[in-house]
PLY file of the C-alpha trace (Angstrom):
ply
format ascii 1.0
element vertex 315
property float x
property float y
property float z
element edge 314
property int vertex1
property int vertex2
end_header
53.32 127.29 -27.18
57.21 126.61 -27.62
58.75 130.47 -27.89
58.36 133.07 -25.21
57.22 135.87 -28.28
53.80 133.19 -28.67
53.28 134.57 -24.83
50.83 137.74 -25.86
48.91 134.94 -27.85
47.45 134.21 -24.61
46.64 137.45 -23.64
42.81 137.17 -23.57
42.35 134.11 -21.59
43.33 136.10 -18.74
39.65 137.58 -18.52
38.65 134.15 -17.69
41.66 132.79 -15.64
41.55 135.25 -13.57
38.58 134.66 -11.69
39.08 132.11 -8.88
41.57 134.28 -7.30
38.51 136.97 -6.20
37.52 134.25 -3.80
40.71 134.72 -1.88
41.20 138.88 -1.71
39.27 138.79 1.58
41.32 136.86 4.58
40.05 137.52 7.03
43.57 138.30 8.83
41.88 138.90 12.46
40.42 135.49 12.62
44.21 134.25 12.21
46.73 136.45 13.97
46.31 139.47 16.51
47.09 142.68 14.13
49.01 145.17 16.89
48.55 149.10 16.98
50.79 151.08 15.04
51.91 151.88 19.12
52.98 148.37 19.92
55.06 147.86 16.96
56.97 151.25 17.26
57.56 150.25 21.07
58.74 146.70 20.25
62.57 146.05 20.20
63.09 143.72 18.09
65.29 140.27 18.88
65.65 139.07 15.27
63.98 138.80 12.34
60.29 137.76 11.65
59.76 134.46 11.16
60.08 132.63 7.55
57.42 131.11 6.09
57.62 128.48 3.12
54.98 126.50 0.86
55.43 123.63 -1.13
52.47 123.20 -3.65
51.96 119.19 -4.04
52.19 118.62 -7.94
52.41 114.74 -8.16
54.97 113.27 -9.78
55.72 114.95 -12.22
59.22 115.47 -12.94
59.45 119.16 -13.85
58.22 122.20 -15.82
58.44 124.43 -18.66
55.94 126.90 -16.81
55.14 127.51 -12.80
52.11 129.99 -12.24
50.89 131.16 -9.21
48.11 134.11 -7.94
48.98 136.15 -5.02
48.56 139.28 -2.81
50.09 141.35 0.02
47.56 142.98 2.33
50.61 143.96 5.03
53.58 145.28 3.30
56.43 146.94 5.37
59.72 147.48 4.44
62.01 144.63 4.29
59.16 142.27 2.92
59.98 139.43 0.01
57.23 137.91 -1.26
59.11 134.53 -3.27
56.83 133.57 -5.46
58.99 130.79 -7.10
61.59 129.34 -5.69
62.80 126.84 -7.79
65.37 124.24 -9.04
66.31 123.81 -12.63
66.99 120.08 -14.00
70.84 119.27 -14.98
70.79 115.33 -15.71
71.99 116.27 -19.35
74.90 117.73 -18.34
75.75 114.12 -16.64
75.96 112.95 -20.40
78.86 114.93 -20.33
80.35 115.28 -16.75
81.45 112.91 -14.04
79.12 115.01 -11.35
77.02 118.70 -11.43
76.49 120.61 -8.37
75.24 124.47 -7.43
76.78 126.52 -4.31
72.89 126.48 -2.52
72.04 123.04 -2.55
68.32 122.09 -4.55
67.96 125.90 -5.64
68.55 126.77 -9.00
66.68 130.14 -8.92
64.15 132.44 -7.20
61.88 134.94 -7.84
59.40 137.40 -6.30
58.68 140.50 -5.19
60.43 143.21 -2.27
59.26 146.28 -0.41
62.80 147.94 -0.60
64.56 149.83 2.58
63.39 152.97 0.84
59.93 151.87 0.55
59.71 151.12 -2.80
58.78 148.01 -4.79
61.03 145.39 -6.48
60.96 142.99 -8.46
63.93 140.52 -8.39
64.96 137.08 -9.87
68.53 135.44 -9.13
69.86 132.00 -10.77
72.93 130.13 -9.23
75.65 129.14 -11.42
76.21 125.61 -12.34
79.59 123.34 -11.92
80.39 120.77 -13.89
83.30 118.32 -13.28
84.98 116.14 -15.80
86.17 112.44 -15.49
89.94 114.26 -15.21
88.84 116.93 -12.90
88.43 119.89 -15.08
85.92 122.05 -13.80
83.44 124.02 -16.13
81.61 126.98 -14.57
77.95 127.22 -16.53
77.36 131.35 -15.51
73.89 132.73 -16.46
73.77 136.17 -18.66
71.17 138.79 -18.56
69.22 138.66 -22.01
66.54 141.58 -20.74
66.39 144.03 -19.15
68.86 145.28 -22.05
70.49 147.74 -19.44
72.80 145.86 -17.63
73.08 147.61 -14.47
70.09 145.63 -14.00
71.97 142.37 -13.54
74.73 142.31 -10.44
76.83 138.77 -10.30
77.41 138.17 -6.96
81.07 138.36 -5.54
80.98 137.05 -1.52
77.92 135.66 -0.35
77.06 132.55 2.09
74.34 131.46 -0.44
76.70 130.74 -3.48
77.76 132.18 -6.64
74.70 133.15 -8.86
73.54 136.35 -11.28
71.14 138.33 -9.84
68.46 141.30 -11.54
66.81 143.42 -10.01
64.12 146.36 -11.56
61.54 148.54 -10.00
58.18 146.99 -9.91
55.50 148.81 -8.22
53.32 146.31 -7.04
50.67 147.81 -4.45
49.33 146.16 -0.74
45.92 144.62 -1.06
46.21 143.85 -4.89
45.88 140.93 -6.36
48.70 139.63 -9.46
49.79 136.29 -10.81
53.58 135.54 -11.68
54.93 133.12 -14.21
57.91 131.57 -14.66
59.52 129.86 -17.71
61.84 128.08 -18.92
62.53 126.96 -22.49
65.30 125.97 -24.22
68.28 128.53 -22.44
65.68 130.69 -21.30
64.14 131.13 -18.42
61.63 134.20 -18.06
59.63 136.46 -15.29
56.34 137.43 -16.09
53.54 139.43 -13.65
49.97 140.35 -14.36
48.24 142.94 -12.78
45.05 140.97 -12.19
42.50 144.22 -12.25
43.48 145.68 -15.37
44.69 141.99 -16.83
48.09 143.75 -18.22
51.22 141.64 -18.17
54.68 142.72 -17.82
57.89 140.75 -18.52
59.94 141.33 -15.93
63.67 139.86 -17.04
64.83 136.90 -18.68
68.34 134.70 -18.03
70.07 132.63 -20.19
71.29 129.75 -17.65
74.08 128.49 -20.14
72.86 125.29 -21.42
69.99 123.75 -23.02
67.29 120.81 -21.83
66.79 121.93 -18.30
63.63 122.73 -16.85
62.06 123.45 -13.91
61.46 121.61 -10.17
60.87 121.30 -6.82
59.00 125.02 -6.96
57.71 126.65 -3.93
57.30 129.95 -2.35
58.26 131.45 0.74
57.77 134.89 2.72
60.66 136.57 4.28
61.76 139.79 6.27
65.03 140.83 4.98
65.24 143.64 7.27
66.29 144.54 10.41
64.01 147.53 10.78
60.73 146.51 11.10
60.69 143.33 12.44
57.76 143.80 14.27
55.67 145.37 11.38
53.31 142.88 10.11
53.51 140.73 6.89
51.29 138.49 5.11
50.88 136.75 1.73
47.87 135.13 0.80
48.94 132.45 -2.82
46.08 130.89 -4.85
45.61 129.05 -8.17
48.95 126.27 -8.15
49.56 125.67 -11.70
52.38 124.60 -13.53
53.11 122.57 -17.16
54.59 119.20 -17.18
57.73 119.20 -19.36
57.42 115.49 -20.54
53.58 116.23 -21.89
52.66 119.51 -22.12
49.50 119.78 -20.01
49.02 121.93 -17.35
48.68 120.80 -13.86
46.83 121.93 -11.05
46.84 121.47 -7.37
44.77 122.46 -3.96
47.09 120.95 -1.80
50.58 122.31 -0.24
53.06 121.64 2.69
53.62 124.94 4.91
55.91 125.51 7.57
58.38 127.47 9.61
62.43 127.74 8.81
64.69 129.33 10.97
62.93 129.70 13.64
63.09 133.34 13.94
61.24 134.52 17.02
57.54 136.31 17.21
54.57 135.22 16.08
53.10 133.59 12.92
50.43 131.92 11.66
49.59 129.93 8.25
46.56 128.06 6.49
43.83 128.20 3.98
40.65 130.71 3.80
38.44 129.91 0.91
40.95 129.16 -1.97
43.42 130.82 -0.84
46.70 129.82 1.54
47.67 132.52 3.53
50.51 133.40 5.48
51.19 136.22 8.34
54.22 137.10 10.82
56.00 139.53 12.86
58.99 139.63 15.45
56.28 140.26 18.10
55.23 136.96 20.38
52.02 135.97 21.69
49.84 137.02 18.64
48.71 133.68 17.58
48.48 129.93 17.92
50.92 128.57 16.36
50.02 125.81 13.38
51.40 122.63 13.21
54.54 122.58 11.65
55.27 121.31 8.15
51.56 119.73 7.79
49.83 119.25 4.53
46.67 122.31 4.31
44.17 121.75 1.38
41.83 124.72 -0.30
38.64 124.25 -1.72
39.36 125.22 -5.15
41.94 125.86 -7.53
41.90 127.48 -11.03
43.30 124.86 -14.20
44.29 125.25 -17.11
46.70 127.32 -18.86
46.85 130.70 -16.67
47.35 133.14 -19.43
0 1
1 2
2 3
3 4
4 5
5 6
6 7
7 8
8 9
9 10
10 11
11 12
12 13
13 14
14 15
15 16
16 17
17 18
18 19
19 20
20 21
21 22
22 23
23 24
24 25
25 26
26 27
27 28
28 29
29 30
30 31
31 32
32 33
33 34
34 35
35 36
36 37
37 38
38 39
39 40
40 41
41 42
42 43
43 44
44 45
45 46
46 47
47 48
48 49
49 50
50 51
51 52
52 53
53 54
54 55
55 56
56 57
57 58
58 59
59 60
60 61
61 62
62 63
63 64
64 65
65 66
66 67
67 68
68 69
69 70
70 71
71 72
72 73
73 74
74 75
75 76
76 77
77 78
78 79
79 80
80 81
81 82
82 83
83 84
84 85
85 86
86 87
87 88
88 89
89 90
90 91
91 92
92 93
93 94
94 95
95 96
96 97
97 98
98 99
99 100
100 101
101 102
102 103
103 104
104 105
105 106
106 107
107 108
108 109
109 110
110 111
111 112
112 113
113 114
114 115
115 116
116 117
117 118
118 119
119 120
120 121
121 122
122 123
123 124
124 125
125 126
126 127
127 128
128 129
129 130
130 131
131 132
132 133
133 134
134 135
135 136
136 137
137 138
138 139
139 140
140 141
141 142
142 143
143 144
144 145
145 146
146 147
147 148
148 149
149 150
150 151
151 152
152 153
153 154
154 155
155 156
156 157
157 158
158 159
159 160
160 161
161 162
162 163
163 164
164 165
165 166
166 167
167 168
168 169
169 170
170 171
171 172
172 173
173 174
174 175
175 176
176 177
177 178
178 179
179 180
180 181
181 182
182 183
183 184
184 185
185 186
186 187
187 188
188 189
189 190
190 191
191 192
192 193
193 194
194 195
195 196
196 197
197 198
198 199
199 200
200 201
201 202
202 203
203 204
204 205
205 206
206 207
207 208
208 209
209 210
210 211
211 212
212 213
213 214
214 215
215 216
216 217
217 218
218 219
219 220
220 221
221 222
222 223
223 224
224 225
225 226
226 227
227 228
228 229
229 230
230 231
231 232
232 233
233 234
234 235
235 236
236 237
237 238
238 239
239 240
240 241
241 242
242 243
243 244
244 245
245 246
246 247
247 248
248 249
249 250
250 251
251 252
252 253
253 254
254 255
255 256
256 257
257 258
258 259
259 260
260 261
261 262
262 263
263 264
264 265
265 266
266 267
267 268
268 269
269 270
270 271
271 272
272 273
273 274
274 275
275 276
276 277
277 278
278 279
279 280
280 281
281 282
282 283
283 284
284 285
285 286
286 287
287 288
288 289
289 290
290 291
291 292
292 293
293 294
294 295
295 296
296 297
297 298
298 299
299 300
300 301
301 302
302 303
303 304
304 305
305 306
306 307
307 308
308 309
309 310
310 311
311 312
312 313
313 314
């Protein structure tokens, strides 16, 4: 496959690919973290916000991708919740064939993308790439912007003016995803484009979320990982979790996928309250909130392994 339209090609291997995730709908969240009454958490004032959590699947090395995949699920869902599913850099050594040095605003991210419970209580879907800037031998400076190819509307796309992360083009669309079910997201990136795709892993439909042109050609993907975050400052002491299975992702130099079973989790921040992280079955889950003394807390930044992992091409 070289053009996002051969996508829907690939439709019907989904009956098959999406199997291995059904191991992993269950965690068993009460074995890993004290859930608190719907009491507690209304009486809790808050001192921050829940703690971060981050993943770093273990690919190899390989040194980037033209597709990232990865299964998940949110069985606690407040407001406030982003569920990253790919955070990611995007190659620029071609652009040193023409510039003295490239650099973005947030250092090693090129993009992200995931998944939001908004303040309103609706869902999101969202997907932001940083702009790139390229310096010449004389000191010119070129300023590679991404454009919104689709959603066609855009009032979709909002370029950011005055933020501590950077300068970057962001979209946002409704996306209702639903607590407890189970989806897989992929990301590509081919030629200028780089696209958002979610399936609904029960009824095996796929959606393409919004694509970006990021300005320049021969880039690809790296360093991908995911994270969970509480944006909010409401409901800190709500619960969150994510639980990710099934790795995979499609070496740019060769064209085969690869898959993994092993990933580096850990804490940033250090927000206050509780959390917990690991693997159940083949799944590696993740759970938080602003309230302390719920759980044990895991060793930080350690290396967890599941016992199996889908491979192969995901769709």
């Amino acid at each position: 496959m070289k053009t996002i339209a051969s996508f829907v090609i690939f439709l019907l291997v989904c009956v098959m690919a999406a199997g291995a995730f059904a191991d992993a709908q269950a965690v068993n969240w009460s074995s890993h973290f004290r859930i608190p009454s719907d009491r507690e958490v209304k009486a809790h004032t808050a001192t921050g916000r829940a703690p971060y959590l981050v993943c770093y699947p273990q690919f190899g090395n390989s040194q980037g991708f033209t597709d990232y995949a990865v299964d998940f699920r949110a069985d606690h869902l407040p407001i406030g919740t982003y569920v990253a599913t790919c955070n990611f850099d995007i190659d620029y050594s071609v652009l040193l064939k023409s510039y003295a040095s490239v650099s973005r605003d947030y250092q090693s991210v090129g993009g992200y993308c995931g998944f939001q419970r908004g303040y309103d209580g609706k869902g999101l879907a969202i997907m932001t790439i940083w702009d790139t800037t390229c310096r010449a031998k004389n000191g010119n400076t070129t300023v590679l912007r991404a454009s919104g190819v689709y959603p066609k509307d855009s009032a979709s796309f909002q370029r950011n003016k005055d933020y501590r992360e950077g300068s970057f083009l962001q979209c946002i669309v409704p996306f209702d995803w639903k607590e407890g079910r189970n989806y897989r997201t992929v990301v590509q990136l081919y030629g200028r484009k780089v696209t958002f795709f979610v399936e609904d892993l029960l009824t095996q439909a796929w959606t393409m979320l919004m694509e970006f042109d990021i300005g320049y050609e021969g880039g690809f993907i790296t360093s991908p990982c995911a994270f969970l975050e509480d944006f909010s400052l409401d409901a800190q002491g709500a619960v969150r979790s994510m639980a990710l299975a099934n790795f995979r992702a499609r070496d740019c130099k060769t064209g085969k996928w690869i898959s993994t079973k092993k990933a580096i989790l850990g804490e940033n921040y250090e927000y206050p309250g509780s959390y917990n992280y690991g693997t159940e079955g083949n799944a590696f889950f993740f759970i938080t909130s602003n309230i302390p003394g719920l759980c044990k807390t895991p060793a930080q930044y350690a290396t967890f392994t599941v016992s199996a992992c889908d491979s192969g091409a995901p769709y």
